[in-house]
N, C-alpha and C positions, 0 to 999 in steps of 0.2 A: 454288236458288230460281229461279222463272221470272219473270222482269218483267212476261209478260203471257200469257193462253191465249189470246188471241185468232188470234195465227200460227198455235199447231201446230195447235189447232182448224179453221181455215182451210185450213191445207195439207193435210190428210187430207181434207176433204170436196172441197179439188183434185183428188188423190190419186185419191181414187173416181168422181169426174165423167170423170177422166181417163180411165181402166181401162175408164168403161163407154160413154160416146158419143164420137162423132165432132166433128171440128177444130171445124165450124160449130155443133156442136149445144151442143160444150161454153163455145163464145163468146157462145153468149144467154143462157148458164144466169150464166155468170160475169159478164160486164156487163149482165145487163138490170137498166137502173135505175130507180129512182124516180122520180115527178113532180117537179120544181124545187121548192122551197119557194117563195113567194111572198112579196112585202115587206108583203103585209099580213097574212099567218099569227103574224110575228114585228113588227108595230105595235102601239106601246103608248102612252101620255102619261107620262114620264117625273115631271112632277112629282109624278105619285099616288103616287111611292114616297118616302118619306121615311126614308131608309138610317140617318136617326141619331135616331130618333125610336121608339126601345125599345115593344113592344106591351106591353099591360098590360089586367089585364080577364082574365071567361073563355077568351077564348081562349087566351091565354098559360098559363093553369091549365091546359086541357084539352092545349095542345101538351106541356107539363115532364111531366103524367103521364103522355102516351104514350111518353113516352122512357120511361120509368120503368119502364113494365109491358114494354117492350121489349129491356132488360137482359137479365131473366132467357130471354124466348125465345131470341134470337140466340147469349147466350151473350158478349157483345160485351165487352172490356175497358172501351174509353172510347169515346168520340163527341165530334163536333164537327159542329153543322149549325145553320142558318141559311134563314130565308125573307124574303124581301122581297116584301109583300105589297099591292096596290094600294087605296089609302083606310085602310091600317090600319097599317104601319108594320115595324117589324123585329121576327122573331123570332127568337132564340138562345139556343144550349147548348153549353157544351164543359163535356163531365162523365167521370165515370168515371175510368178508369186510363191515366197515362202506361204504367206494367210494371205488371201486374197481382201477378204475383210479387213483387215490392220494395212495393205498396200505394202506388206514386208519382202521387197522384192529379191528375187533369190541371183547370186553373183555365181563368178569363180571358186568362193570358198563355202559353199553351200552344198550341201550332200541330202540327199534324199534316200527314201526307204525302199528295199529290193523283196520285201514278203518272203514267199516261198524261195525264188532264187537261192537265199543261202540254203538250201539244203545242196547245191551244185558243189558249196564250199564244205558244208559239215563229211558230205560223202568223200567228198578228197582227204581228206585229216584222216577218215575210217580206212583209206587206201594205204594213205601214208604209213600208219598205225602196222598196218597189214604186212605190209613190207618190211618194218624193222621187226617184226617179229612177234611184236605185241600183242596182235590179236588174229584172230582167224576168221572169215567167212563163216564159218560151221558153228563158232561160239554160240553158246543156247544164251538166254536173257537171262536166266535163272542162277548165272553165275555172279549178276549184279541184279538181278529185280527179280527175286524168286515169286516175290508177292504176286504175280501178271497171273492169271488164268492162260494154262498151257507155255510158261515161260520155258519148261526143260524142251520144249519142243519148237521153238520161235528161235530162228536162227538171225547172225549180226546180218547177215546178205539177204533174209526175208525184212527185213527194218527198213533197208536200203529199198528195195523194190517193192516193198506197199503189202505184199504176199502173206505178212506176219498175223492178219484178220486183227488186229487192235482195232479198236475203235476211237476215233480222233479227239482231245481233249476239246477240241472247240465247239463244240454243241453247247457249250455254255457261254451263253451269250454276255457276260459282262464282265469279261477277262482281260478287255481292254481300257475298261474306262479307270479312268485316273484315281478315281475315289478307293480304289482300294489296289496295293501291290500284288500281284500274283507271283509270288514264286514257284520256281520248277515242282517244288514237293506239295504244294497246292494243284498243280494241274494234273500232277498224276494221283492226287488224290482222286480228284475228279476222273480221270481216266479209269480209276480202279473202281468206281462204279458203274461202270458199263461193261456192259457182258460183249467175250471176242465176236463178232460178226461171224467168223468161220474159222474153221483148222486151218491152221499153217500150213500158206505153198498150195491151199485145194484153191483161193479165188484170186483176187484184187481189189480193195479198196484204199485210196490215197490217206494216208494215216499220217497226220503231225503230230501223234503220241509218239508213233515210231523216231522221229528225229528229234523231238524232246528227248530221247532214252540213247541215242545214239551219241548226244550233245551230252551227257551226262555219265556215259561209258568213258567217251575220250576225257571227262575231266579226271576220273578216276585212271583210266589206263594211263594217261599222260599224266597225270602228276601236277598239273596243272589247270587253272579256268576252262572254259571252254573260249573265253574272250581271249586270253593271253594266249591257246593254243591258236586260235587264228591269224592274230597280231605275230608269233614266233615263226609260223608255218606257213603262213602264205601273206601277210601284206610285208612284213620285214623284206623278206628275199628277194619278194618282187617292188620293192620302189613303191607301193601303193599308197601314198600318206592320208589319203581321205577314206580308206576300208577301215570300217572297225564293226564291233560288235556292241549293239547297243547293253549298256545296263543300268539299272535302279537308279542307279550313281553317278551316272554319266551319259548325259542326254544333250547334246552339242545346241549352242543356240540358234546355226545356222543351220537347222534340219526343217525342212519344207511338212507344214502340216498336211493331215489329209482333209476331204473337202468333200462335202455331200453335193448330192445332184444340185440343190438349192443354191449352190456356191458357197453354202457356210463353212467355216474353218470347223477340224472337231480338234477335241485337245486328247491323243489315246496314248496310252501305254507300249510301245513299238518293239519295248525290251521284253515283253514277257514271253513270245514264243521259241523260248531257247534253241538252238539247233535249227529251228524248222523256219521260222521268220524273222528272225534279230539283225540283219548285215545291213548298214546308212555306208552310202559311198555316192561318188559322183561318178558320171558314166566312163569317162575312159578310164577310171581304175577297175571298173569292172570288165569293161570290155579288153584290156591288158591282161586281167586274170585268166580271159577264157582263150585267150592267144597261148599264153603258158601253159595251160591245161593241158590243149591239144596239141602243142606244139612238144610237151615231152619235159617242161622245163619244173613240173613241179611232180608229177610221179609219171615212171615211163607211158610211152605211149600204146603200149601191149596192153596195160593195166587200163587207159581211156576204151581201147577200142572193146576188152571184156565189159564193160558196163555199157555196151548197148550195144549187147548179145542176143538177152532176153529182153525182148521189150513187149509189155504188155497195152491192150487199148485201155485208153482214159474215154470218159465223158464224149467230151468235143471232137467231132469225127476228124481222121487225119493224125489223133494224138497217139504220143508210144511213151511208155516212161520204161525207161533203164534201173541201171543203181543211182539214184540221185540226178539222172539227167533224161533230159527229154529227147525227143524225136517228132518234127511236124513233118508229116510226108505230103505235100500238095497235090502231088499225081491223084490221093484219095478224096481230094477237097474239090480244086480247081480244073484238074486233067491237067498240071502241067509240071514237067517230070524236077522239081526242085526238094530241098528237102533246109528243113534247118535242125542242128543241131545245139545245145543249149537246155534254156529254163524260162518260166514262168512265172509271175508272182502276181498277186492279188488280192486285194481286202474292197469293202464295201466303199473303202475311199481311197484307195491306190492301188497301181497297177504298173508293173512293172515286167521286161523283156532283156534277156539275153542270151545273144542266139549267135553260130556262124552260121553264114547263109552257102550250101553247098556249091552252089552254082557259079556267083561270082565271087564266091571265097572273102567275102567282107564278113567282119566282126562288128555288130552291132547291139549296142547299149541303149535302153530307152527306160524313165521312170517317172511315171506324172503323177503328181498329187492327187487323182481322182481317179472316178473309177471310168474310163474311157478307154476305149480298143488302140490298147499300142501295139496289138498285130496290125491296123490298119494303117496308123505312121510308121509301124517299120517295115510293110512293103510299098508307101510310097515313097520313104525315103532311099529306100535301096532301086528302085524305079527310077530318084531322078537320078542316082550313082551310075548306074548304068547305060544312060544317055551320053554321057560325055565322057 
């Protein structure tokens, strides 16, 4: 199973840029970035959200049956999603099937897997870190993983934004199956047999070795887990009972499996992507998290809006990735001038979204056991939000 397409995706349209222009031509193609985000694109009044203050009313009618009627298209087992909406309150759903095979259908107390998205959380901890003084942006890697090829030169802010040239530990395709544990010092083993993609800061390629090593900096700088740093640092402070971090040890029995095209249930290892894919949670605790973020309440908001400063293209047109967080520009997709701000996640059997939506300033959480376009349920459901 692959932890994410966005690498090989990425390295083939390297691959091809490479093959056909030249050093300079292929350097604008590959860093030409995006406008900054702006601190007022991502300005809100925090207390128009009222996270514990359930929606009720038509709208809530017209959101449960768009889930509903969205079952059978998708095809989807179960669902878990969440809006936080300004003047009108929380909306939620976790429905469907933990294993659709076994009929183990998923409740209130059922939390699903968000892939990639935790690197939105591992990149906040590195923030955190930053600011008490711990650690710097400019720290080379070589001060904790001297073994890297080109570590004196691989800064903590190239790790954050993909720029480091590592190459991604998941090209090894059975890092997830159950039959055997991968631990962190396993997968950088694996890591350290691939040669860097490029020097440092010259391209971009999406690298989960990088937020393995990021996840494994904060346990040494911090003093503690990288589980316990997330538990202390962001779900304690923020209320979030269903956030945690998955490990070896502790695999909850209300976490929804993932699910091949066929519908089969698969049974994978969810814990091994340290840093880069590890966070089980239910959707409004995620979506409460990214209210916090932006809102200033977990590192200032000077330090949110420096992380998508530089924002580099991804793959999928429209994409921009920061330090740890993304940027969809639609104006580049659809023509039409919206933008979301957030993360991504995805495996060959889940796929996961959380995003604020610029425009009508909703906060929304989406996480399906499969691998189904939950960009397409979260601008329909922000479509019927915007109706009424």
């Amino acid at each position: 199973m692959r932890f994410s397409r966005i690498t090989s995706l990425w390295l083939l349209a390297l691959g091809g840029i490479i093959s056909g222009c030249g050093k300079n031509e292929l350097q604008a193609q590959v860093l030409k970035k995006h406008a900054p985000v702006t601190a007022e694109a991502i300005s809100f009044v925090a207390a128009d959200y009222q996270h514990n203050r359930p929606l009720t009313g038509p709208l809530k009618d017209s959101l449960d049956a768009t889930i509903s009627r969205l079952f059978p298209v998708n095809r989807m087992p179960g669902i878990t999603a969440a809006m936080l909406m300004p003047g009108k309150g929380l909306w939620q759903t976790t429905t469907g099937f933990l294993s659709q095979p076994d009929r183990q259908k998923a409740d209130s107390s059922s939390v699903f897997y968000w892939a990639s998205v935790t690197k939105l959380i591992t990149a906040t901890i590195i923030d955190q870190l930053v600011l008490e003084g711990k650690l710097s942006y400019d720290d080379k890697l070589a001060k904790w993983f001297p073994q890297f090829e080109q570590a004196k030169a691989i800064s903590i802010g190239q790790l954050l934004d993909h720029t480091s040239g590592l190459a991604s530990f998941n090209t090894e395709p059975a890092i997830f199956k159950k039959e055997k544990h991968y631990t962190p010092e396993d997968l950088i083993h694996i890591a350290l047999q691939q040669k860097n993609l490029f020097p440092p800061g010259k391209y971009w390629s999406y690298s989960n070795t990088g937020y393995l090593l990021l996840a494994m900096i904060i346990r040494q700088v911090d003093n503690r887990s990288y589980a316990e740093a997330v538990r202390q640092r962001i779900a304690v402070p923020l209320h979030l009972s269903s956030l945690r971090v998955l490990t070896d040890a502790n695999m909850p029995a209300g976490l929804a499996k993932g699910h091949n095209a066929d519908g089969s249930a698969v049974n994978e290892d969810y814990s091994v992507p340290l840093g880069a894919g590890d966070i089980v949670s239910n959707a409004q605790d995620m979506a409460t998290f990214l209210l916090a973020l932006l809102n200033g309440a977990v590192i200032p908001k000077a330090t949110v809006t420096s992380r998508l400063q530089d924002l580099y293209p991804m793959p999928d047109k429209g994409m921009f990735y920061g330090k740890g967080i993304m940027l969809t520009d639609f104006a580049e997709i659809t023509g039409q001038p919206d933008q979301w701000v957030g993360h991504t996640g995805g495996t060959e059997t889940y796929r996961a979204l959380l995003i604020y939506d610029v425009k009508t300033k909703i906060f929304l959480a989406v996480s399906v056991n499969a691998h189904v376009s939950v960009e397409a349920i979260s601008r329909k459901l922000l479509s019927v939000a915007a109706q009424q």
